[in-house]
Every structure is written in structure tokens, then in C-alpha cells.
N, C-alpha and C positions, 0 to 999 in steps of 0.2 A: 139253412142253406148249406148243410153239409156237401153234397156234391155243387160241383161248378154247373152255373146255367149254361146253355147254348150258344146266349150273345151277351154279351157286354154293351149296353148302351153306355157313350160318354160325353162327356159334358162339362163341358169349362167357361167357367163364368168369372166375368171384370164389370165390376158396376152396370149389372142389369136390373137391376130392380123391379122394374117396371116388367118384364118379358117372361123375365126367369119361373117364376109362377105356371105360368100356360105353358112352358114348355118342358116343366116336372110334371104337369097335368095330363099332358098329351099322351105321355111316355104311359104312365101307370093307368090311360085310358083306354091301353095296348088290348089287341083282342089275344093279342099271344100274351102266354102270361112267366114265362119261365125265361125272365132276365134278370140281371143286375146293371142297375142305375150308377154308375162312379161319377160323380160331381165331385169336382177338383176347382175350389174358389181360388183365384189368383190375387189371393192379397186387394181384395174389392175394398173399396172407402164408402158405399153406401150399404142399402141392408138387404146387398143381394148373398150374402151370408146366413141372414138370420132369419130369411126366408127359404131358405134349403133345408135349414136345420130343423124348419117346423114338420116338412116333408120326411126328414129322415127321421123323424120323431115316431112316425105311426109307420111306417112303411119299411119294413128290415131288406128289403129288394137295394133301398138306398144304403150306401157309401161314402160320405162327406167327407173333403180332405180341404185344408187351406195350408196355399204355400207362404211361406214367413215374410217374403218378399216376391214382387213381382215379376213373373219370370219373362212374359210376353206370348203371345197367341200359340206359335208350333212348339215351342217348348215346353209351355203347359198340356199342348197335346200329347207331345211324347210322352211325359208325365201320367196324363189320366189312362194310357196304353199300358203301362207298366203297372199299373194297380188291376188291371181284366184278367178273370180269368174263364171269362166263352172261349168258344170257338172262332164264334165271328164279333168282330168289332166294327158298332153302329155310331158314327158321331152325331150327335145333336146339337147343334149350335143354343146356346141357353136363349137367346133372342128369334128361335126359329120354333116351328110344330113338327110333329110327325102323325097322320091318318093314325087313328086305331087300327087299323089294317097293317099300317107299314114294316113294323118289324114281322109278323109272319111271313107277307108279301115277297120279304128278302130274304128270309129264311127258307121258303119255298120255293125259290128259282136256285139260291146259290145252291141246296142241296142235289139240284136236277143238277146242276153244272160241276162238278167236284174238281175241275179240273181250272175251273176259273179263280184266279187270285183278287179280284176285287167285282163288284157290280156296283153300275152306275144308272143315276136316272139320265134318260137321254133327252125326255119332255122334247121332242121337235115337231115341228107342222111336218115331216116326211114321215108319213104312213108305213111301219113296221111292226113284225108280229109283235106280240105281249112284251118278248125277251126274246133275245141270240145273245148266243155265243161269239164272241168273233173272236180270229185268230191273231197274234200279233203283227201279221203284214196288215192284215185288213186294216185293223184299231188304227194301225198306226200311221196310216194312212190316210183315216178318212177324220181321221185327228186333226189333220194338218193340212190337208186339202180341202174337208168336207165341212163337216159340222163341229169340232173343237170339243166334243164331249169332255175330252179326259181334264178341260179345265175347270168339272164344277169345283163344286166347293165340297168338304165333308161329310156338310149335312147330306148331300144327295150320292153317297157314297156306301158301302159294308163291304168290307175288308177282311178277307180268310185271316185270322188271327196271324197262320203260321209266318204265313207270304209275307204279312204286314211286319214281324219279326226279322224276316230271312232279310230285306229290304233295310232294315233299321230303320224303318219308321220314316218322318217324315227330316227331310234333309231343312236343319234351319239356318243353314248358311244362305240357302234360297229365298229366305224371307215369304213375300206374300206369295211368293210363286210354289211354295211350299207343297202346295196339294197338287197341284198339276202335276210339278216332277215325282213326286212319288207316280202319282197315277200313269203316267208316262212309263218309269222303271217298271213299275206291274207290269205295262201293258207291253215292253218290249220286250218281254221276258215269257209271258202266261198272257191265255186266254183272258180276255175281259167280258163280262155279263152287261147285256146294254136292256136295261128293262125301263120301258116305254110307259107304265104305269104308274102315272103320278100319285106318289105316297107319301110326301110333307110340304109343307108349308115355309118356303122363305121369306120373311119379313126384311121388309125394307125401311128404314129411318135413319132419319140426318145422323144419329151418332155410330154408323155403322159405314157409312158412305165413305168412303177412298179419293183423293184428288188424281184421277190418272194422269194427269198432268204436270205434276209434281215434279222435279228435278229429280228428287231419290227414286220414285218409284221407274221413271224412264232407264234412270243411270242400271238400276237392276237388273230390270227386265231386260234390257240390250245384254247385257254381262250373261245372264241366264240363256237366254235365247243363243247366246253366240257360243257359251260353252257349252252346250245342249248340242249342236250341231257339231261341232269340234269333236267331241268325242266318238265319235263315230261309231256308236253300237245300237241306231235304231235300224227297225229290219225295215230302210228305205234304199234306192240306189245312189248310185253317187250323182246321176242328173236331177235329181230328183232333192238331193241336200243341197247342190249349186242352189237349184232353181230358190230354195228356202233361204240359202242363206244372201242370194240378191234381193229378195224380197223384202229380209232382214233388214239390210243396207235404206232399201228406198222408205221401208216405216220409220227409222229411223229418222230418217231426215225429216218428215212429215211429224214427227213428234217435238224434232226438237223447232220446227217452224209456228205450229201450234200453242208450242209452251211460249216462245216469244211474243206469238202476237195477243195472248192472253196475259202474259206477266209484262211484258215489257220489261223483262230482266235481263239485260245482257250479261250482267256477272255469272248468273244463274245459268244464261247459254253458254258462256266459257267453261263455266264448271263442266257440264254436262259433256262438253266434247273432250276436255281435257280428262275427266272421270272414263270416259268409255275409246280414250284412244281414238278418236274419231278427229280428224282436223278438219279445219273448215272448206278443205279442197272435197275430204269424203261426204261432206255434208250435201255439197252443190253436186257431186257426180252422184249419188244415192238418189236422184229425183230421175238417173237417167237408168236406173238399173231395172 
């Protein structure tokens, strides 16, 4: 592999054991064949180590790195980013598949688009050709108004190497919201490729599932959302940031009623108001906004 492949497939794994397998399989089941695999273990405690390693044993495409301690999800991303050297960078979640098809798939549209800094799968029941383009008012718009694409996740993601660079990668102060705001930053910035053509597989199971209910995750996401809107550099109007960020206010309040009547924690509801500056006067008027 004296020259550098095209894409960078990556791949970060925490005790998958069970998954990690089918999802080195899928990869090297590619009908495109001129990639590099980088699996970056995150200090795993079962033998989703020693299962890569069997992979990278016959298959020189593979990469294997393990971090000495555990770093946690985006920053292990950032990580297996800094070890590519494609053009474009394809995440794979080690618990996820990708079509044999899918890395040319995305290689084939990004290259028609050259102007585009990421493509996303959009998989929606609204009927659109194969792929577009769309521009940053559009994306960003129908983001936030329409269908939320730019929240997938990685896996249904590839990322112009440079852009994904220029950006610095994914912001981990963000936490779970991690891939949205990046995808967000791309998208306020440069075109985004929305290709309608579903080409992997995301698995669902209990050890991957999130409580969105959660005190931290609420307290976040309000903090993310609110600084998202604050800063003022998406191509939306300013009635159009009110109208989001009242919106803001009133899910708010619906979250933190929700978390109550599912925990019956009122410490847990003080925190969450006192963590997000929100008193209990803004709580009750957010049901009015």
C-alpha cells in the first residue's frame, strides 16, 4: 500500500465482541476494493481486540491501534481521523454493516459533487432523486424545519477528508451531539450530498441504547441547542432563529415534565433547571411559547 487508498474506512471499537466481526466482514465484502480499514480499539475488556487482530492478520488493508486508556466515543473518533490517509473518510460503527455496494455508492456521488463537504444517507419516506446537492440555505433549513437529516449518526455519513480537517473534526465538548454539530458546521458552510440510497446497516441493541431522558443528556442538549442558536452563523433569518429558539424553550419544558413523571426525581428536576439556567417561572411560561 505504497500510495494512499481513496477512502479511509474507520472504525472504533469498546467491547463489541459480538458485532465487531460482521462489521470487519461487511467492510472487506466491499465491491470497491481500494480502501484502508483503521480500527482503533478503545481499551476494550472483552475480545473485541483479539478479534480484529485475527482480521488484521491476513488482510494488510487493516490498521489496528489500541488506546492505553479509554478515551470515550468522539475522541476516539478524532483519533481514528488522525491515523487516514483517503481522501474521504467513511465511519463504521464496529456494531453496525455497510452494503457491499456502499463504499463505491459514496465514492460515486461524492466524486460527481466535488464541491460537497460531507454526504449523508437521508433513508426518508419523501420521494427524491438517487442524490442532490443542496446548498447551505437549503440543508439548513430543511434540517430544522423538515426532516433533521444532518442528525444521523457516522455510520450513515463520508466526509471529504479535507473539510472534515478544515472543521477539526468532531467538536467533543458536544458530547453525544457530537456528529450533528459537526454535520451542521459542514453544512453551514458547503454544500451537503443527501443520497437516498440505502447502503448500511444500523443495528439496534440494549447495549447501544441511550436513556433520552436522562438528566445529563437533557441538561446537553438544551446547552448545545441554545449555543447553536446563539452564535449566529447558520444561513437562517433572524424570524426564523426566534421562531427555533421558542421552540427551544417549550421542548424544554416538555422534557423536563417527562423526566419528572418518569423518575419522580425532583432533585434530578432541580438540577436540570439549575444546570441549564432555566428557573421554574421559565419552565411554566415554555409550555406557552
Amino acid at each position: 500500500m505504497s500510495n494512499p487508498p481513496l477512502i479511509s474506512v474507520l472504525m472504533t471499537v469498546y467491547n463489541r465482541e459480538e458485532y465487531v466481526a460482521e462489521a470487519i466482514e461487511s467492510v472487506l465484502l466491499s465491491t470497491y476494493r481500494d480502501f484502508e480499514l483503521i480500527i482503533v480499539d478503545d481499551s476494550s475488556t472483552d475480545r473485541s481486540l483479539e478479534i480484529a487482530r485475527r482480521y488484521a492478520g491476513f488482510d494488510r488493508r487493516i490498521r489496528l491501534y489500541r488506546n492505553e486508556s479509554n478515551q470515550g466515543d468522539y475522541p476516539n473518533r478524532k483519533r481514528a481521523a488522525s491515523y487516514a490517509r483517503g481522501k474521504y473518510l467513511k465511519y463504521l460503527d464496529s456494531d453496525d454493516k455497510i452494503s457491499d455496494f456502499g463504499l463505491e455508492y459514496c465514492i460515486e456521488q461524492m466524486e460527481k459533487a466535488p464541491q460537497a463537504a460531507v454526504g449523508v444517507g437521508v433513508q426518508s419516506d419523501v420521494s427524491l432523486p438517487e442524490t442532490v446537492c443542496c446548498p447551505p440555505e437549503k440543508v439548513i433549513h430543511d434540517h430544522f424545519f423538515g426532516r433533521g437529516y444532518l442528525g444521523i449518526s457516522p455510520t450513515g455519513c463520508i466526509y471529504r477528508k479535507d473539510k472534515f480537517e478544515e472543521m477539526q473534526g468532531f467538536n467533543v465538548q458536544a458530547g453525544v451531539f457530537a456528529d450533528a454539530d459537526l454535520n451542521i458546521r459542514l453544512a453551514a458552510r458547503y454544500p451537503v450530498l443527501l443520497m437516498q440510497k440505502p447502503f448500511f446497516y444500523y443495528r439496534r441493541h440494549p447495549g447501544q441504547q441511550q436513556n433520552y431522558m436522562q438528566a445529563d443528556f437533557i441538561i446537553y442538549g438544551y446547552r448545545y441547542f441554545k449555543a447553536l442558536m446563539e452564535k449566529g452563523n447558520l444561513p437562517l433569518l433572524n424570524e426564523q432563529v426566534r421562531y427555533l429558539i421558542a421552540k427551544m424553550y417549550k421542548r424544554h419544558s416538555l422534557n423536563l415534565s417527562r423526566f419528572l413523571l418518569k423518575s419522580l426525581d425532583w432533585r434530578g428536576f432541580r438540577r436540570i433547571l439549575k444546570e441549564t439556567n432555566f428557573s421554574f417561572e421559565d419552565y411554566l411560561i415554555g409550555f406557552l411559547k
